[in-house]
C-alpha positions in Angstrom: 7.7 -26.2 -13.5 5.8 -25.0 -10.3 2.0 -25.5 -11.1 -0.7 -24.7 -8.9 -4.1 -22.7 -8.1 -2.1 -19.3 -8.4 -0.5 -20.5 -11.3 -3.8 -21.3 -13.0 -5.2 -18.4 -11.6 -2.8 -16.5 -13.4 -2.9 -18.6 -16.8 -6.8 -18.3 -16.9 -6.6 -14.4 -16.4 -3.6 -14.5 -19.8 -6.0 -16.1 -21.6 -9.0 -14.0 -21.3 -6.7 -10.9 -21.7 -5.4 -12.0 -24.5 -8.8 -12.7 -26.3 -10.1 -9.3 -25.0 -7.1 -7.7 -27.0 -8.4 -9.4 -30.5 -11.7 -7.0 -31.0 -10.9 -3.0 -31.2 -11.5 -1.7 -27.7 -14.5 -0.9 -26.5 -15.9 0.9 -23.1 -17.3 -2.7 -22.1 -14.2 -4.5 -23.4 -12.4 -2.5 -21.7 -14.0 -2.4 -18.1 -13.3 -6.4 -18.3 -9.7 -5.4 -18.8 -9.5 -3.3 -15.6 -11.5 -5.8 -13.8 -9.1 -8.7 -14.3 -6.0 -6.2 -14.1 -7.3 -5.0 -10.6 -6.4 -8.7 -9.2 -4.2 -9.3 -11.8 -1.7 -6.5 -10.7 -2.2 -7.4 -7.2 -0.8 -10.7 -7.8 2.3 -10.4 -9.8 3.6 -6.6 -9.3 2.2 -6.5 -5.7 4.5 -6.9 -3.0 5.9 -10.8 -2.2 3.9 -10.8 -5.5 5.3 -13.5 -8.6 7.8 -10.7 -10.0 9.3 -9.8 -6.7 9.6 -13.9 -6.0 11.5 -13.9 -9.5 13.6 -11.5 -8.7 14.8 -13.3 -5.5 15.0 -16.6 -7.3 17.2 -14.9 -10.1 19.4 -13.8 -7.5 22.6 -12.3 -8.8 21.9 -13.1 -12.8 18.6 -11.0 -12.1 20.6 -7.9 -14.2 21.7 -9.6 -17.0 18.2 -11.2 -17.1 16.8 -7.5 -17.2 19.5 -6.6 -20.1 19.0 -9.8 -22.3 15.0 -9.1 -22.0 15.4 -5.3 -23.1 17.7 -6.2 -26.2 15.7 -8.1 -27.5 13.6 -6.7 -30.7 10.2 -5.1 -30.2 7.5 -7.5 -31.0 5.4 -6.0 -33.9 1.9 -6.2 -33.1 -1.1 -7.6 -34.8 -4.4 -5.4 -35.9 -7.4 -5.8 -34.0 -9.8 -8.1 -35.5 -13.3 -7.0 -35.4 -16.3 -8.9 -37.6 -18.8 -11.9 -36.6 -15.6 -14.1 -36.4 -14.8 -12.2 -32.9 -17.3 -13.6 -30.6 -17.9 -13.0 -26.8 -18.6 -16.8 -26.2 -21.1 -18.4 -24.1 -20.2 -19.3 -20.8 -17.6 -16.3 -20.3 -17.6 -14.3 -17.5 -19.6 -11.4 -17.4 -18.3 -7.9 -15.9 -19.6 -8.4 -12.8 -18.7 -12.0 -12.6 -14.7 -10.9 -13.3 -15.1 -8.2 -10.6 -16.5 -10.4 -7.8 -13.9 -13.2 -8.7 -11.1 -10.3 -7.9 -12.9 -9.7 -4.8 -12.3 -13.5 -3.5 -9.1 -13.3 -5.2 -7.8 -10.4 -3.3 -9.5 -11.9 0.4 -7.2 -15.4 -1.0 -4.4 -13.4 -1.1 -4.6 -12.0 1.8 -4.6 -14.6 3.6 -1.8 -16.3 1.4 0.4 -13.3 2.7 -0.5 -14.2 6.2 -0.1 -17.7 6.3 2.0 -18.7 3.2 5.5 -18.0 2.5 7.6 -18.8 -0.7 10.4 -21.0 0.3 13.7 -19.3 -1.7 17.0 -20.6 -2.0 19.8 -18.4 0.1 
């Protein structure tokens, strides 16, 4: 498995979706959404971005990828959770705090696309 700082870039930004997805949406709640999205996006849908590298790494099996993914049966999701048990906890990052780490991210990736190139099989 390829690990590094994008990767964990990109796990830390799953996990604190995920967590913001528990409580029923709020404006504030969901302001942190867009704010991690903004980068997020950027990242994996953008272009050389992680899905467009899958799709070169899948190469010819990239279709029946796509099909296998769509059969598969829709995931039924859970109700929000809302009650003292769903806590913002200390330490996380605040609004602003999300929005200026997208703003370093985005310079980072910048520069990534100027200087760093994936290396793909032919």
């Amino acid at each position: 498995m390829v690990r590094g700082p994008l990767f964990d870039f990109l796990a830390d930004d799953h996990v604190r979706l995920a967590a913001l997805l528990v409580p029923t949406p709020t404006p504030a709640i969901l302001a942190k959404i867009y704010a991690i999205l903004e980068t997020h996006n950027l990242i994996e849908e953008g272009p050389g971005g992680v899905y467009e590298v899958c799709e070169q790494l899948a190469g010819d099996e990239a279709e029946a990828l796509l099909a296998e993914t769509r059969a598969m049966p829709e995931i039924k999701l859970a109700p929000h959770v809302d009650g003292p048990q769903v806590v913002e906890q200390p330490g996380a990052p605040s609004t602003a705090q999300v929005t200026a780490s997208n703003k370093i991210a985005k310079l980072s990736r910048k520069l990534e696309l100027g200087i760093f190139k994936f290396n793909l099989p032919s």
